[in-house]
C-alpha positions as CSV (number, residue, x, y, z in Angstrom):
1,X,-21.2,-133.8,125.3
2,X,-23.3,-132.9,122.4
3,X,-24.8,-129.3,122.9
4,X,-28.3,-128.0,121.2
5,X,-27.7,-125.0,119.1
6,X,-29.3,-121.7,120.5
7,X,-30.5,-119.4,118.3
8,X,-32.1,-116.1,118.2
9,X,-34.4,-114.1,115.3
10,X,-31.8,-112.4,114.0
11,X,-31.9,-110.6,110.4
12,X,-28.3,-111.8,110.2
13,X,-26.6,-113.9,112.7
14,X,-23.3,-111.9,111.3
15,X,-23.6,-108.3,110.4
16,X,-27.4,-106.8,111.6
17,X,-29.3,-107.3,114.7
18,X,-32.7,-105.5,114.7
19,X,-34.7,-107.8,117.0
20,X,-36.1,-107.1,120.4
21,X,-32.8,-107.7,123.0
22,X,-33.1,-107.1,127.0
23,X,-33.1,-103.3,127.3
24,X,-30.6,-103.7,130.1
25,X,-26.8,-104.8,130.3
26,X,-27.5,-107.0,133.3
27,X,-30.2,-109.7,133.8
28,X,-31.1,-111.5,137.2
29,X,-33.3,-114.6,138.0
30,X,-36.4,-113.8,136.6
31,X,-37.5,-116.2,134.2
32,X,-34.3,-118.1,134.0
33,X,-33.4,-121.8,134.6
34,X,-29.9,-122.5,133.8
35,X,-28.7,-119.2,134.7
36,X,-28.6,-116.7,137.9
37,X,-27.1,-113.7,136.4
38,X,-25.5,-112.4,133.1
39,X,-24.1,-109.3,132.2
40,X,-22.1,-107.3,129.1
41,X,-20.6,-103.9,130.1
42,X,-18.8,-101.5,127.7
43,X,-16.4,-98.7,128.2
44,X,-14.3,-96.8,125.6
45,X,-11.2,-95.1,126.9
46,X,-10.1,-91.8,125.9
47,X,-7.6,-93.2,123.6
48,X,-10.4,-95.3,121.7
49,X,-9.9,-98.8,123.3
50,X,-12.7,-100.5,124.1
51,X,-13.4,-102.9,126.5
52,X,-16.4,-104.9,127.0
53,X,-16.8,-107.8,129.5
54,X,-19.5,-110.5,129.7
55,X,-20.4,-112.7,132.6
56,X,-22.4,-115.7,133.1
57,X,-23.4,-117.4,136.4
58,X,-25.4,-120.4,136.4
59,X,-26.7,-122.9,138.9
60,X,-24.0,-125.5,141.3
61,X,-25.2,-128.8,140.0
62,X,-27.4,-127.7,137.5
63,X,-25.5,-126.1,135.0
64,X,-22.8,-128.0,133.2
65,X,-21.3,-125.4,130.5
66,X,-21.6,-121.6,129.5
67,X,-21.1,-120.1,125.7
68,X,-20.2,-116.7,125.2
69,X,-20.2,-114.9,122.4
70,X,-19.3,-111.0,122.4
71,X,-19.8,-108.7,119.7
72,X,-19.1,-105.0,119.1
73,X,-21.7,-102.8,117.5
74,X,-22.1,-99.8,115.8
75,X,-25.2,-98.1,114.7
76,X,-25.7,-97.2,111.1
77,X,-28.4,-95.3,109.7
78,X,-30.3,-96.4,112.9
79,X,-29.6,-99.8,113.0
80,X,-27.2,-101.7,115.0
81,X,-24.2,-103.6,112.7
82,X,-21.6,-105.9,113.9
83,X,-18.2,-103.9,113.6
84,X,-16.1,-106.6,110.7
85,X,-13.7,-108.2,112.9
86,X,-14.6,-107.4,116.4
87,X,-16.4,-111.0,117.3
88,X,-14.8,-113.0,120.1
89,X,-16.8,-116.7,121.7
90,X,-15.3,-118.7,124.3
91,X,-17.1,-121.9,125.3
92,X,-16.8,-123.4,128.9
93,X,-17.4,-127.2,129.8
94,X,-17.9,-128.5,133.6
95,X,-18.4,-124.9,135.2
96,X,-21.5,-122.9,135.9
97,X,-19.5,-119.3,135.8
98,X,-17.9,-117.8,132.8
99,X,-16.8,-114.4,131.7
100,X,-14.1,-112.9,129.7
101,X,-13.1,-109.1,128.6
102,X,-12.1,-108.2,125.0
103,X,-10.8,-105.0,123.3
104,X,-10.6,-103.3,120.2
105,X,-9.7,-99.7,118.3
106,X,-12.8,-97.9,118.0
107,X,-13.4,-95.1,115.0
108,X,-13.9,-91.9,115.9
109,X,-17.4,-90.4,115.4
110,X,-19.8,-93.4,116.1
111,X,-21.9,-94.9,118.5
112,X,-21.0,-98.1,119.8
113,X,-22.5,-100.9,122.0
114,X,-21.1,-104.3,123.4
115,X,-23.6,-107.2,122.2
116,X,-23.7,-110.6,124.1
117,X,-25.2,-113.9,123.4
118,X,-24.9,-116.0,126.5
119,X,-25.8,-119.8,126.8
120,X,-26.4,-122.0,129.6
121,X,-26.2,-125.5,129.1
122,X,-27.3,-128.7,131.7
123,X,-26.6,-131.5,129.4
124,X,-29.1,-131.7,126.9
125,X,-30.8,-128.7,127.6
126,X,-30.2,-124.8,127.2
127,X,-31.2,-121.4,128.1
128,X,-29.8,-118.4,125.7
129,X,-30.5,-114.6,126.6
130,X,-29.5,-111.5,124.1
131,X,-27.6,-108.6,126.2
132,X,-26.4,-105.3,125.3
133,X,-24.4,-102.9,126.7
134,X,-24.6,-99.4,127.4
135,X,-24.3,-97.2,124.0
136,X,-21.5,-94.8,124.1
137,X,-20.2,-92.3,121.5
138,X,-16.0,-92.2,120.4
């Protein structure tokens, strides 16, 4: 199956993301065709580890593959940076739910937030939503 490319108005697909993203870590049917619910969710233990999960659900039928892509964030000077090394994507075929949980050594002394780009496919067609997590301090 050959998939249409979603994209977003990023600065930098790679290291800076200052547009307008969902101010929420969770969005519901509102507005959305290929997809009934999506999440990112972040937590850093007290060792430094953190773990962020992302979930996709889309529509029996309808939906015919997810994309995931997960990023960890830090915020610099005010602006939110991708952390070097902490990307992770996992892409689906023939299923309409997805998710996976990643992990990585945080630095002590910054903020930090869980950034998702989820994509729902139905053949030709796709739906693409922006998520981030809930900002936490290590």
């Amino acid at each position: 199956m050959k998939k249409k490319t979603a994209t977003a108005a990023f600065n930098s697909p790679v290291t800076t993301f200052t547009e307008a993203i969902i101010d929420s870590s969770t969005i519901t049917p509102a507005g959305m065709r290929l997809m009934n619910s999506a999440s990112v969710k972040m937590n850093i233990l007290p060792s430094g580890m953190v773990i962020i999960a992302s979930t996709v659900s889309g529509h029996q039928g309808l939906t015919t593959a997810m994309a995931i892509s997960i990023y960890l964030q830090r915020n610099i000077n005010g602006e939110w940076q991708n952390v070097p090394g902490a990307y992770w994507s996992e892409t689906i075929d023939h299923c309409c739910h997805s998710g996976f949980e990643v992990a990585y050594q945080a630095t002590r002394g910054c903020l930090y937030r869980g950034y998702s780009f989820i994509t729902a496919y139905c053949n030709d067609d796709c739906e693409a939503r922006p998520l981030a997590s809930n900002v936490m301090l290590y």
